[in-house]
RODO-2510 file (C-alpha; in nm, 4 decimals, decimal comma):
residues 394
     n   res          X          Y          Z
     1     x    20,5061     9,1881     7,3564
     2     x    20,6144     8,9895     7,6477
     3     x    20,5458     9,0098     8,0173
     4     x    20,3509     8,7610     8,2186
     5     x    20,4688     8,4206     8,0075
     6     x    20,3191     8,0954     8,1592
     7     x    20,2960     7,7700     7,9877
     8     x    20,0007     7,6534     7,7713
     9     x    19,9886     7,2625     7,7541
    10     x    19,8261     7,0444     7,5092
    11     x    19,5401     6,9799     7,6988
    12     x    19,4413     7,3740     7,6917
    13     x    19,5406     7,4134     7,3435
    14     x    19,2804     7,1605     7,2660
    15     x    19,0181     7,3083     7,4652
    16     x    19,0311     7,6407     7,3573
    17     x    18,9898     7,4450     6,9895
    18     x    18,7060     7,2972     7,0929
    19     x    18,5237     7,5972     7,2251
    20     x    18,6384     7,9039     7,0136
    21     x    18,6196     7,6263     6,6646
    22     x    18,2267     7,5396     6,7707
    23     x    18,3031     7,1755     6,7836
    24     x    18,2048     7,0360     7,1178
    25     x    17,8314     7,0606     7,0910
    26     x    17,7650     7,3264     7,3409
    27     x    17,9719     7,5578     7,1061
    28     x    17,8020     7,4994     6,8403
    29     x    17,6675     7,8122     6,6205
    30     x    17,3759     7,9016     6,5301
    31     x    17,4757     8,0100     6,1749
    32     x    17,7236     8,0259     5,9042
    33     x    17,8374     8,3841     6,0073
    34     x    17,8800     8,3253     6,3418
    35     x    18,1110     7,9920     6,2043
    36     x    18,3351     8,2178     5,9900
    37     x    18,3552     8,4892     6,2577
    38     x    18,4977     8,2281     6,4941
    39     x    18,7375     8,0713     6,2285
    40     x    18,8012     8,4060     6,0254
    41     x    18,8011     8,2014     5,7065
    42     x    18,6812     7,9197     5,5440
    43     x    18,9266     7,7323     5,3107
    44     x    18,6668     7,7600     4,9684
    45     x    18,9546     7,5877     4,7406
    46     x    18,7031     7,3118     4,7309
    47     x    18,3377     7,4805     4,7258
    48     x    18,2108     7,1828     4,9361
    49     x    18,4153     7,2315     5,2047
    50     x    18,2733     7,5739     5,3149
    51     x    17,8889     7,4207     5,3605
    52     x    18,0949     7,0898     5,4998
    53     x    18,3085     7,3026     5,7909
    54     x    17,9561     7,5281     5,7930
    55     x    17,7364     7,1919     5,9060
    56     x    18,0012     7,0013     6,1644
    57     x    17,9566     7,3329     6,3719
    58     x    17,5823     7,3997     6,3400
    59     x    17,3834     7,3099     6,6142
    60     x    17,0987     7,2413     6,3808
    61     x    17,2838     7,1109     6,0530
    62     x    16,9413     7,0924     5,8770
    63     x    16,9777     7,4394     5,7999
    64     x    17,3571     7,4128     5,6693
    65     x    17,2411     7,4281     5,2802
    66     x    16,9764     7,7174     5,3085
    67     x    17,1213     7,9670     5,5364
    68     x    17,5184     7,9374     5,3884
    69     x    17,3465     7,9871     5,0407
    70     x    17,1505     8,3339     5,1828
    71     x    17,4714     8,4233     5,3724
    72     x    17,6657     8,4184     5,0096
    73     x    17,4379     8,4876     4,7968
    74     x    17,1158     8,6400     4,9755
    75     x    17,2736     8,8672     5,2407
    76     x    17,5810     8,8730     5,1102
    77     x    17,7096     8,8095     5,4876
    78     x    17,9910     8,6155     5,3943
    79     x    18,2272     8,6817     5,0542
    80     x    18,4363     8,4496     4,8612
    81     x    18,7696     8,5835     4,7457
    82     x    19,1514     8,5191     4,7089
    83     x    19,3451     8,5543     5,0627
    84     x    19,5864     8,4740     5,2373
    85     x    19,8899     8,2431     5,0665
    86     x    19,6995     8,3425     4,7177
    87     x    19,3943     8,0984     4,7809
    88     x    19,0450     8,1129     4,7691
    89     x    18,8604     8,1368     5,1443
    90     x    18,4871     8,2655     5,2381
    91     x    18,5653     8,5376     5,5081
    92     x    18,2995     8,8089     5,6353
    93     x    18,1752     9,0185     5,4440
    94     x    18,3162     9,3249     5,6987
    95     x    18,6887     9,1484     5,6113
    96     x    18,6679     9,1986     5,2901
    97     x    18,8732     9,5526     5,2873
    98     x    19,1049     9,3841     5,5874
    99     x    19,2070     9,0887     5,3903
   100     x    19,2432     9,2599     5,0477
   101     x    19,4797     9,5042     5,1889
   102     x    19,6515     9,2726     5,4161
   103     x    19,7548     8,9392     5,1505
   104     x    19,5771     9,0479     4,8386
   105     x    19,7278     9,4065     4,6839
   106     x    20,1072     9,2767     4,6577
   107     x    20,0253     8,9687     4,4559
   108     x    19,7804     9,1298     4,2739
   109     x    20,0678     9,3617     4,1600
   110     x    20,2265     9,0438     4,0544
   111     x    19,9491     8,8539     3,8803
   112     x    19,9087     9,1731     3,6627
   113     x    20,2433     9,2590     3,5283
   114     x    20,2788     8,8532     3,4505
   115     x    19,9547     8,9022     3,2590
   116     x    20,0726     9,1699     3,0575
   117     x    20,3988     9,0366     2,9801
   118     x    20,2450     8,7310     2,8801
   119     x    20,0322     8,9367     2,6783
   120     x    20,3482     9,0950     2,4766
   121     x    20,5329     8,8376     2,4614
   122     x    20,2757     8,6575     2,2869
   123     x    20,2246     8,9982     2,0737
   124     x    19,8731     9,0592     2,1904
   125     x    19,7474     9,3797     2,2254
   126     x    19,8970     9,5939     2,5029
   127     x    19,8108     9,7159     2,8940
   128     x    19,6125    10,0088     2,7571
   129     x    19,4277     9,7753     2,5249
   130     x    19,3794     9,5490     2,8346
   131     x    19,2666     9,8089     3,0783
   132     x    18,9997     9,9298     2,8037
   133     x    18,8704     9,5882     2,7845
   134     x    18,9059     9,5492     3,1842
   135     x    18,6825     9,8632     3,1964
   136     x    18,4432     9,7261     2,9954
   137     x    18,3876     9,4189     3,1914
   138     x    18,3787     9,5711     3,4883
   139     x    18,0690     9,7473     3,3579
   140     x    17,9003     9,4659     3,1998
   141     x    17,8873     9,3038     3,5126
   142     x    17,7632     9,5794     3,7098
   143     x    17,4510     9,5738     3,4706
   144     x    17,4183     9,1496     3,4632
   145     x    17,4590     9,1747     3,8609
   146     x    17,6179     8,8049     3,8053
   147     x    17,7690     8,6641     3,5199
   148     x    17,9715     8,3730     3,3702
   149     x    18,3136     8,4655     3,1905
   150     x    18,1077     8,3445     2,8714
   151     x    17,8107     8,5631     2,9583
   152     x    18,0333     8,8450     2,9847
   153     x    18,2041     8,7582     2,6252
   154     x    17,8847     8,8271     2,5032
   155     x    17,8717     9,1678     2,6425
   156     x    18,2183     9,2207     2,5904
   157     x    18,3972     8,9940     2,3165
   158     x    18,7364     9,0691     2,3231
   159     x    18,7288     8,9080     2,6551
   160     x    18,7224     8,5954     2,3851
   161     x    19,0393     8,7021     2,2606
   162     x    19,3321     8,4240     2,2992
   163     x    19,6988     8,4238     2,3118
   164     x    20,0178     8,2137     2,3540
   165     x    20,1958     8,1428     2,7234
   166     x    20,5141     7,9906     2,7036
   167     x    20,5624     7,9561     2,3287
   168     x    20,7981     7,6688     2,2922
   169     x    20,8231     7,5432     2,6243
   170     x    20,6725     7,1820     2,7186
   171     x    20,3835     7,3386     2,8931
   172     x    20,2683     7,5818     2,6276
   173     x    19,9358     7,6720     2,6256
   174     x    19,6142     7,8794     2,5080
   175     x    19,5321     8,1386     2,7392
   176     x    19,2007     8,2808     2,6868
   177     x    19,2071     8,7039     2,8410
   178     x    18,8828     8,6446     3,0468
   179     x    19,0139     8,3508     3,2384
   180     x    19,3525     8,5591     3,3352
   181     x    19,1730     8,8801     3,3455
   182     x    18,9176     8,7777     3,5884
   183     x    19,1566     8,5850     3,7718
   184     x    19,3969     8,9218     3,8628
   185     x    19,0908     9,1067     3,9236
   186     x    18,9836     8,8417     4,1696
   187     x    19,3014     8,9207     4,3090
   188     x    19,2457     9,2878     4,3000
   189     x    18,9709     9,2927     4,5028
   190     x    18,7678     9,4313     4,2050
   191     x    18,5660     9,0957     4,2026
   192     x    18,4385     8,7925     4,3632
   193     x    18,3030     8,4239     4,3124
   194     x    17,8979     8,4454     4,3018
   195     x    17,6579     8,2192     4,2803
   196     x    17,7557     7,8570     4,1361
   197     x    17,5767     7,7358     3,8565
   198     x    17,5279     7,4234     4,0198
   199     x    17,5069     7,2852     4,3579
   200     x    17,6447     7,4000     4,6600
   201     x    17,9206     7,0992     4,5500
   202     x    17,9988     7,2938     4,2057
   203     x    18,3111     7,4493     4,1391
   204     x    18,1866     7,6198     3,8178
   205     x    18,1421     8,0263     3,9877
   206     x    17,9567     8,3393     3,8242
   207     x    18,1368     8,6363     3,8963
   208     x    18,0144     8,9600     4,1049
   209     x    18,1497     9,2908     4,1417
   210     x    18,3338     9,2962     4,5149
   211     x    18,1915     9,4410     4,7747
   212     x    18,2863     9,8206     4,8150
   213     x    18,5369     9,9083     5,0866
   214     x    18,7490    10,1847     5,2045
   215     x    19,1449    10,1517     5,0767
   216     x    19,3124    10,0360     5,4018
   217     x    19,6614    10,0800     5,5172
   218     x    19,8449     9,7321     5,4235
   219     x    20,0514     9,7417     5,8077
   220     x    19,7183     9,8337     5,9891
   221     x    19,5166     9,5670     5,7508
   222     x    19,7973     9,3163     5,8570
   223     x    19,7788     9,3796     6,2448
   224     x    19,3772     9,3233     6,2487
   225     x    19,3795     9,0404     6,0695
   226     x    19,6631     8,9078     6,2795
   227     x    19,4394     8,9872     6,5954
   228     x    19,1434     8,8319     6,4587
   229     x    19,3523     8,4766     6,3771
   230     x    19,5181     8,5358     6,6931
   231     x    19,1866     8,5616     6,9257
   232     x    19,0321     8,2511     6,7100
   233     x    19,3341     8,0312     6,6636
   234     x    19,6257     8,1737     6,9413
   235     x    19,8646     8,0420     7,0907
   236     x    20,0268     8,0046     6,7810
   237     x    20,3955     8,0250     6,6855
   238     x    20,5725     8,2736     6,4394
   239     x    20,6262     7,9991     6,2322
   240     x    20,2168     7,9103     6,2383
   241     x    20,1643     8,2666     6,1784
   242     x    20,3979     8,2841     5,8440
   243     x    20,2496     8,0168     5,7299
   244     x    19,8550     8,0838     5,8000
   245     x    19,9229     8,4458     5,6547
   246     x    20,2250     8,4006     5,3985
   247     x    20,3826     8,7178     5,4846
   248     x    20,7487     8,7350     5,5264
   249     x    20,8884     8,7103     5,8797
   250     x    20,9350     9,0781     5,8902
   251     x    20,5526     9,1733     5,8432
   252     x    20,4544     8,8985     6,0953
   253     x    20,6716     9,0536     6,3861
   254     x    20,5537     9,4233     6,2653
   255     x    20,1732     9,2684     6,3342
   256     x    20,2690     9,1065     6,6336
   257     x    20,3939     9,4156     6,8043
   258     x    20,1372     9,6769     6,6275
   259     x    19,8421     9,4603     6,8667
   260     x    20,0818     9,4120     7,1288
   261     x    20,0572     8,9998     7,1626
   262     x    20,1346     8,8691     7,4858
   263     x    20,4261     8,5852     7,4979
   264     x    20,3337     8,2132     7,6128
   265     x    20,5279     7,8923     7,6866
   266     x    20,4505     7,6351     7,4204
   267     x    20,5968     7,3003     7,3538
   268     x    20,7663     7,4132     7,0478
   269     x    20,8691     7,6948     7,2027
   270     x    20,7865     8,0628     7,2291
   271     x    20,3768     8,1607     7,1197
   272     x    20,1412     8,4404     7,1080
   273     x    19,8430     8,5074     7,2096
   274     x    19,6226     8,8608     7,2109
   275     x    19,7025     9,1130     7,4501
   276     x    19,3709     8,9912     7,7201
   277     x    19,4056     8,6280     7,6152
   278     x    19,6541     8,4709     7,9066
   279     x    19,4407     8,3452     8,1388
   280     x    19,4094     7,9885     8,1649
   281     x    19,1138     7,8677     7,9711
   282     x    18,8599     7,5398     8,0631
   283     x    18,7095     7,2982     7,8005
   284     x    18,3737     7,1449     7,7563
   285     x    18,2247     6,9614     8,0449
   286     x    18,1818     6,6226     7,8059
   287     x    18,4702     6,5060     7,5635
   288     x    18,3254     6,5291     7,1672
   289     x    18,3016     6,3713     6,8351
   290     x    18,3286     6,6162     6,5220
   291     x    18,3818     6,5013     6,1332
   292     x    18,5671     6,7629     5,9855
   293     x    18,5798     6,7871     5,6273
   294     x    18,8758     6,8269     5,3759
   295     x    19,1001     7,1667     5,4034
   296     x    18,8738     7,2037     5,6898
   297     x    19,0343     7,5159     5,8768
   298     x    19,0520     7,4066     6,1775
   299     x    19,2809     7,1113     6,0439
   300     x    19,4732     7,3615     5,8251
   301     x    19,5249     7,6163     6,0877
   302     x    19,8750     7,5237     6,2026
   303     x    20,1872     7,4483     6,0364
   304     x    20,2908     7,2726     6,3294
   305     x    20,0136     6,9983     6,4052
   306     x    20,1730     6,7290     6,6642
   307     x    19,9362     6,8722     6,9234
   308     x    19,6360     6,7532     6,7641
   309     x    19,7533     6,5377     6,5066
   310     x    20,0387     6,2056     6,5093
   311     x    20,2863     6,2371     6,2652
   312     x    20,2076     5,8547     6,2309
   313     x    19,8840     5,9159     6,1050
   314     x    19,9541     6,2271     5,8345
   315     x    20,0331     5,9890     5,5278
   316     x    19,7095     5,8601     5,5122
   317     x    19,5308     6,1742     5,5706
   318     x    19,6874     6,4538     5,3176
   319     x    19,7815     6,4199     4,9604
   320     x    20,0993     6,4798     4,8241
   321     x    20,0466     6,8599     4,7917
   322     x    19,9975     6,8553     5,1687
   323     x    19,6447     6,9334     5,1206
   324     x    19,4586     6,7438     5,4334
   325     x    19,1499     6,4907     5,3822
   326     x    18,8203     6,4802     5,5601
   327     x    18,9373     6,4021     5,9127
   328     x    18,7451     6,2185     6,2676
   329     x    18,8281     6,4180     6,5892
   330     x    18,7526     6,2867     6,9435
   331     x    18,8489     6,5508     7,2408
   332     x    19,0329     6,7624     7,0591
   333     x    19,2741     6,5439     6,8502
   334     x    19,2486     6,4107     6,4466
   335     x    19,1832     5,9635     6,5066
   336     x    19,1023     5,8950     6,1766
   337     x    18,9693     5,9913     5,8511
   338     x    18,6311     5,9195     5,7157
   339     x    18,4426     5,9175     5,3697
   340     x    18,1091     5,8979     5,1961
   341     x    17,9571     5,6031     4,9435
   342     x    17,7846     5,6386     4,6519
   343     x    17,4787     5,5113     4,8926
   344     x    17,5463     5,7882     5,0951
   345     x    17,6889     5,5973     5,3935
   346     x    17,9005     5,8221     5,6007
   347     x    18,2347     5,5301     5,6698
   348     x    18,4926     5,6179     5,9306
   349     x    18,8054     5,4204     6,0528
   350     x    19,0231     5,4773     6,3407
   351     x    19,4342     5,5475     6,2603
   352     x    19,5232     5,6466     6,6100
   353     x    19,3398     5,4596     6,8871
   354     x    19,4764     5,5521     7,2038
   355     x    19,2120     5,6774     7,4098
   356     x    18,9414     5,5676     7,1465
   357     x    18,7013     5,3527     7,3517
   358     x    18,3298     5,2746     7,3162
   359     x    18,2423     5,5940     7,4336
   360     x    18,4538     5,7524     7,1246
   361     x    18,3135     5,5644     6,8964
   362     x    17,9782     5,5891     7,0082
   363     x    18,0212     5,9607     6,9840
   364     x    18,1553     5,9460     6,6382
   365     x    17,8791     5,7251     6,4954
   366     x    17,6573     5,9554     6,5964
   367     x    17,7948     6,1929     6,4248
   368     x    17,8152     6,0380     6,1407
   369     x    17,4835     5,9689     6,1078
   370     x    17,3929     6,3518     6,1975
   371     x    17,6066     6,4510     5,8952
   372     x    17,4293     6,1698     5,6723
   373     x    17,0869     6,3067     5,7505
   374     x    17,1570     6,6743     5,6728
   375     x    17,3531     6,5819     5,3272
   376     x    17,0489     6,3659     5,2322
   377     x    17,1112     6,2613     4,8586
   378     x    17,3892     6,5004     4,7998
   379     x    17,7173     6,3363     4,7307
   380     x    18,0283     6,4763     4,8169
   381     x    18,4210     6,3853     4,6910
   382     x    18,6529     6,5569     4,8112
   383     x    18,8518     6,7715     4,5400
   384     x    19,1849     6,6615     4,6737
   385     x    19,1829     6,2336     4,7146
   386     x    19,3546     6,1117     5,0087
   387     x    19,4631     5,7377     5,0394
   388     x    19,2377     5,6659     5,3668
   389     x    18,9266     5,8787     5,1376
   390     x    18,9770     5,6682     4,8682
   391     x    19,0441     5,3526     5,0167
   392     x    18,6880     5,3688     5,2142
   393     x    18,5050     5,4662     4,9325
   394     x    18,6472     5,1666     4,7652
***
């Protein structure tokens, strides 16, 4: 690291957004894989958001529903799976190993020794009992290709078998072993979401066996994936980079170093940036509109967000977890927050208006009304509510 430091404003921050996110429109992608190879993953907490963050970068959204379904489902292009800070993103299919090694194998150590000391101390069977029955899945679904957990009770039925957590305490509950089983093999990399049994809005997932992939080193896995954020979403400060990855401080610097990141002057301070990535980048000829959806990742990509978003405006735009709302841009900065009606009107409102003339809202209209027409009757709420969502749905 270091050598060659300059400074990297706020204006070039926001460019390189706009260019290397696919938001100003002569960025935009011509598919869903090249949209998760420039944002390296696509929050999938909320199974609408991934066709949502998909369509605002498409530069023919007409397609957004057809060719994210082939790239999950189809060509398997694109993979969804646990990541990084134990949540569910779409990444590329060729990340899969990357990721799994890199956030995925030390909380899957975690998830299964809680699941089989839940297990005892409920008096359930035991680990071997559990691996036996693990094994037996795992099979099943090989042979179904795609299953439900119930479809795979009937295949296997002591995935039916239920036991105690937290005997005693206020939040006791029923745990049935296929909802925690398939849940630490999620996390294992030993299986994935497939196809939903509903819509592209449903949140009810078949399962899949993973995609095979070579065992990777967890300290090389780290420094790739590192490089990859780094190229999409750098600069970007230690503290960003904690946070985007949720590895301790320790494992960020080790990834920092292991690519050898170049130092850059930031307004909160020190950043990084990959090795070839100093020179001064230009934006888009034409400022831009873009309606981003909620945990959209470009929204979610920082932990610190002044640059492109007031602190004035955050309470109306995140819930209480923190978890942000569907969100209006114009030249590189959150305005507002927007929302659809049970009509299917796409409604918008301005929260920070400097700089937002008729030319902004022009441009925002218009894309409103481009994300009407590709959603057609589909009706989307957002999983997490946020007070400007729900107040303009109201």
């Amino acid at each position: 690291m270091g050598g060659g430091e300059r400074f990297i404003d706020v204006a070039e921050r926001r460019a390189r957004l706009a260019l290397r996110h696919r938001l100003a429109p002569a960025a935009r992608a011509a598919g869903p894989e090249e949209v998760a190879d420039a944002l390296v993953a696509l929050h999938g907490s909320d199974p609408a958001t991934v066709y949502l963050a998909v369509g605002a970068r498409l530069a023919d959204p007409a397609r957004t529903v057809p060719e994210t379904d082939r790239a999950l489902y189809g060509d398997r292009a694109l993979v969804r799976m646990h990541g990084m800070r134990h949540t569910v993103f779409v990444f590329p299919t060729r990340l899969t190993a990357v990721v799994h090694a890199s956030t995925g194998l030390a909380v899957a150590a975690r998830e299964r020794a809680a699941l089989v000391k839940d297990m005892a101390k409920a008096g359930a069977p035991d680990a071997a009992w559990l691996k036996e029955v693990e094994e037996s899945a795992l099979a099943a679904l090989g042979r179904l290709g795609q299953a439900t957990a119930a479809e795979l009770a009937e295949e296997e039925p002591r995935l039916r078998e239920q036991f105690v957590h937290s005997a005693g305490k206020p939040y006791e509950g029923l745990h049935t072993v296929s909802t925690r089983l398939l849940r630490v093999l999620g996390v294992e990399g030993k299986v994935v979401r497939g196809r939903p049994l509903g819509s592209w809005t449903s949140s009810q997932f078949r399962w899949a066996l993973a995609p095979e992939h070579p065992e990777l080193d967890a300290a090389e896995a780290q420094a790739e994936l590192l490089r990859h954020w780094l190229t999409a979403c750098g600069p970007a400060t230690e503290a960003d980079l904690k946070w985007w990855t949720g590895w301790r401080v320790t494992e960020v610097r080790r990834a920092l170093a292991a690519i050898g990141a170049r130092t850059v002057s930031l307004d909160e301070g020190t950043g990084y940036v990959v090795e070839d990535d100093v020179d001064p980048v230009a934006g888009p000829e034409e400022p831009w509109a873009a309606l981003l959806p909620a945990l959209d990742p470009t929204a979610m990509g920082w932990q610190a967000r002044d640059w492109y978003l007031a602190p004035g405006v955050r309470p109306a735009l995140f819930d209480r977890s923190g978890n942000v709302g569907p969100t209006v841009w114009w030249d590189g900065r959150v305005v507002g927050g927007w929302a659809q009606r049970a009509d299917g009107e796409i409604v918008w409102r301005i929260l920070d208006g400097e700089g937002v003339g008729r030319e902004a809202e022009a441009a925002i209209a218009a894309e409103a009304e481009r994300s009407a027409r590709w959603l057609g009757t589909t009706r989307v709420t957002p999983r997490f509510r946020t007070p400007v969502e729900r107040e303009l749905v109201g």
